[in-house]
mmCIF file of the C-alpha atoms, coordinates in Angstrom:
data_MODEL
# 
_entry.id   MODEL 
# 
loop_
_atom_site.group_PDB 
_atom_site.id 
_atom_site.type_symbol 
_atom_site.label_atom_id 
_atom_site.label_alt_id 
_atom_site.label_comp_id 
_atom_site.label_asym_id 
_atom_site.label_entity_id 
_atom_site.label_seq_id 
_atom_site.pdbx_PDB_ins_code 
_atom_site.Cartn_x 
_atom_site.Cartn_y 
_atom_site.Cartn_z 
_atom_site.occupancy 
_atom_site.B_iso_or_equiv 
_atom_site.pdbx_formal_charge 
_atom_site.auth_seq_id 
_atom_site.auth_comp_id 
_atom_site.auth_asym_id 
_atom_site.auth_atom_id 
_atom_site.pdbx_PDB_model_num 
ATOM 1  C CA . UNK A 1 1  ? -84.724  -212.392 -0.801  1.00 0.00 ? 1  UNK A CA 1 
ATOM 2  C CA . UNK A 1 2  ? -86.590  -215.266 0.905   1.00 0.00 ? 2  UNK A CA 1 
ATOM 3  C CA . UNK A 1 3  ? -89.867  -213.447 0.669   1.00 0.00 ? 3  UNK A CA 1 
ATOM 4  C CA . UNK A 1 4  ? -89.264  -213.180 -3.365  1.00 0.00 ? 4  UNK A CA 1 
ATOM 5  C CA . UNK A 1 5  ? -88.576  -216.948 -3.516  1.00 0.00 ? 5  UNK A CA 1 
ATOM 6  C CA . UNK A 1 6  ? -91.986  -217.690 -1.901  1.00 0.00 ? 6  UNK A CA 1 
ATOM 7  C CA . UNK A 1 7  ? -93.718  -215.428 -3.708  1.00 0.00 ? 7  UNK A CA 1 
ATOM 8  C CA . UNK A 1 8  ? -92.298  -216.737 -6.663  1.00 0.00 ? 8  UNK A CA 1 
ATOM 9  C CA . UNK A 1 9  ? -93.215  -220.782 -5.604  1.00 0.00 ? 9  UNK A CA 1 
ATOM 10 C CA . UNK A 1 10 ? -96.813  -219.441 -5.583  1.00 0.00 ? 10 UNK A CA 1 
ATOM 11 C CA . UNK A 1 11 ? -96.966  -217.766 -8.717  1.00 0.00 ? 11 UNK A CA 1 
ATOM 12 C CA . UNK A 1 12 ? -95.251  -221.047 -9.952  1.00 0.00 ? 12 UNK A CA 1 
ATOM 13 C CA . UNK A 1 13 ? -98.019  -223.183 -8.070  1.00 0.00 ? 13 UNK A CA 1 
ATOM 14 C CA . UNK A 1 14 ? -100.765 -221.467 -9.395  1.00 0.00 ? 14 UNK A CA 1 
ATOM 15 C CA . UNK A 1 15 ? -99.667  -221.422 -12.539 1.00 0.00 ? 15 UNK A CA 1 
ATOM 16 C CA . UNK A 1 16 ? -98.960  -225.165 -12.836 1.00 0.00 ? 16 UNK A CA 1 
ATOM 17 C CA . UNK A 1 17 ? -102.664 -225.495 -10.837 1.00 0.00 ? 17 UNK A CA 1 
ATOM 18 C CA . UNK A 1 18 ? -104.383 -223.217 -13.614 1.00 0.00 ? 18 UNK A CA 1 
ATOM 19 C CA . UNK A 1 19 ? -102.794 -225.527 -16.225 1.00 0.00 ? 19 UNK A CA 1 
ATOM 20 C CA . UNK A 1 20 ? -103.936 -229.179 -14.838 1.00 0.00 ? 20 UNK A CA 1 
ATOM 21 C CA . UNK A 1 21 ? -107.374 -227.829 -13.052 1.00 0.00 ? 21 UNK A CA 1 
ATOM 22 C CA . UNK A 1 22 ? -109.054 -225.311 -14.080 1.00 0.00 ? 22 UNK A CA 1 
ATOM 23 C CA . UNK A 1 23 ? -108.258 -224.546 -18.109 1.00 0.00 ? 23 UNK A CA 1 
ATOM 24 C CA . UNK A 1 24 ? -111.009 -222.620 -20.236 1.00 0.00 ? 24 UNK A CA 1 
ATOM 25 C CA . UNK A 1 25 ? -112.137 -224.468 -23.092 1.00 0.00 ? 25 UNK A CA 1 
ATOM 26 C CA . UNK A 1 26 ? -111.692 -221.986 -25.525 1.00 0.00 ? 26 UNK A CA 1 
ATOM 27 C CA . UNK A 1 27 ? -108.560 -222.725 -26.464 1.00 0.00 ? 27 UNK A CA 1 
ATOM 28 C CA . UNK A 1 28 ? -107.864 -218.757 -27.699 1.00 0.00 ? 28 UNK A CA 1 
ATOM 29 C CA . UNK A 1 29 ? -108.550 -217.578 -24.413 1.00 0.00 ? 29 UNK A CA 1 
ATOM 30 C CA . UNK A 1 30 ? -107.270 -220.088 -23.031 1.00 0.00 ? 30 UNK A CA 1 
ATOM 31 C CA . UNK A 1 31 ? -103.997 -219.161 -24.527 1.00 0.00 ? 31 UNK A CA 1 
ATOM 32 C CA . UNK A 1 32 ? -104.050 -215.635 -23.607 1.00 0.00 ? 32 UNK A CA 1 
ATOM 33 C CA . UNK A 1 33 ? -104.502 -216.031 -20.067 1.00 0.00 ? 33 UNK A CA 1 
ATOM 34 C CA . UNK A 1 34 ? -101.302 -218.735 -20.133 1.00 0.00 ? 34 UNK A CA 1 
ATOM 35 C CA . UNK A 1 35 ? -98.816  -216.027 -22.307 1.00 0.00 ? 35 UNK A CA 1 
ATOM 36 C CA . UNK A 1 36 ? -100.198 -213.481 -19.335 1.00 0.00 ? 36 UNK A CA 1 
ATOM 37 C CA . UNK A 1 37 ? -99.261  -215.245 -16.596 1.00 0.00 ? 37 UNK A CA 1 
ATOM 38 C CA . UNK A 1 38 ? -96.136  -216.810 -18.160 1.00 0.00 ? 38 UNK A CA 1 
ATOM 39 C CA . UNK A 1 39 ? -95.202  -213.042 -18.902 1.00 0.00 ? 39 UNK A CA 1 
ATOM 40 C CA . UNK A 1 40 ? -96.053  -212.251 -15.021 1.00 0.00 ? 40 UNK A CA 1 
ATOM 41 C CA . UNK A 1 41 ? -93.708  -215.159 -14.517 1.00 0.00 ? 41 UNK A CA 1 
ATOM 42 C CA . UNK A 1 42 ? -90.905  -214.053 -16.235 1.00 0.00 ? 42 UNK A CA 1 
ATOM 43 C CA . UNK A 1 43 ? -90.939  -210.047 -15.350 1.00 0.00 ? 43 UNK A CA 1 
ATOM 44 C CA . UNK A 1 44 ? -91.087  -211.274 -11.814 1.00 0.00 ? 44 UNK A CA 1 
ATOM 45 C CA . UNK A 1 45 ? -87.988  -213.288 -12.451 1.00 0.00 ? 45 UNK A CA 1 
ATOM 46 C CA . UNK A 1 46 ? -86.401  -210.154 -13.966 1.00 0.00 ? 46 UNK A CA 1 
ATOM 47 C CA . UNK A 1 47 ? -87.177  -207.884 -11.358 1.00 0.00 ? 47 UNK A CA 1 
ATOM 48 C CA . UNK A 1 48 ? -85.588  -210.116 -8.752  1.00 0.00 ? 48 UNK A CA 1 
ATOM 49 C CA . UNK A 1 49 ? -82.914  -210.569 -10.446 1.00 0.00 ? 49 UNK A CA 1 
ATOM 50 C CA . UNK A 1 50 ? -82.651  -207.222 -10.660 1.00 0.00 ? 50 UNK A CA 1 
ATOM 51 C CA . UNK A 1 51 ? -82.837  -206.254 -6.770  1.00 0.00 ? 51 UNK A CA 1 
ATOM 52 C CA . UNK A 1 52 ? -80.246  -209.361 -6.137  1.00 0.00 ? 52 UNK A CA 1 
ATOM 53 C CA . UNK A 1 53 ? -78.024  -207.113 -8.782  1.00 0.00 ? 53 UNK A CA 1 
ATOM 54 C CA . UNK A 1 54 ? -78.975  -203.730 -6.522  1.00 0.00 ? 54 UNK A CA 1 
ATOM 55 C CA . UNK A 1 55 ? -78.067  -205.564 -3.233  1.00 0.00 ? 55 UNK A CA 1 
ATOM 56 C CA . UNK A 1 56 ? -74.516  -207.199 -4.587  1.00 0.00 ? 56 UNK A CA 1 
ATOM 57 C CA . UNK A 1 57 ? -73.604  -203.829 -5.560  1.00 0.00 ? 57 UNK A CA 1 
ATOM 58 C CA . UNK A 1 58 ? -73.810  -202.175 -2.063  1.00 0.00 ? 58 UNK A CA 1 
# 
């Protein structure tokens, strides 16, 4: 699960780096590429919440 976490942090990182650094000044595209990486965001926190799920069943 540690791997996940780390994984995660660096999405997280980046994501908080794209926002403060390096923004597009269109603001349409702009807020396309933030909905797609806040939905990368979120289906990576569903899928591990899904393996922790998988591994307290066994």
């Amino acid at each position: 699960m540690k791997p996940h976490l780390i994984f995660f942090a660096i999405l997280i990182a980046g994501f908080i780096a794209y926002n403060l650094f390096f923004q597009i000044n269109d603001d349409k595209t702009n807020t396309v590429i933030n909905i797609i990486y806040a939905s990368i965001l979120f289906g990576y926190i569903s899928f591990m919440a899904f393996t922790l799920l998988k591994k307290m069943k066994k």
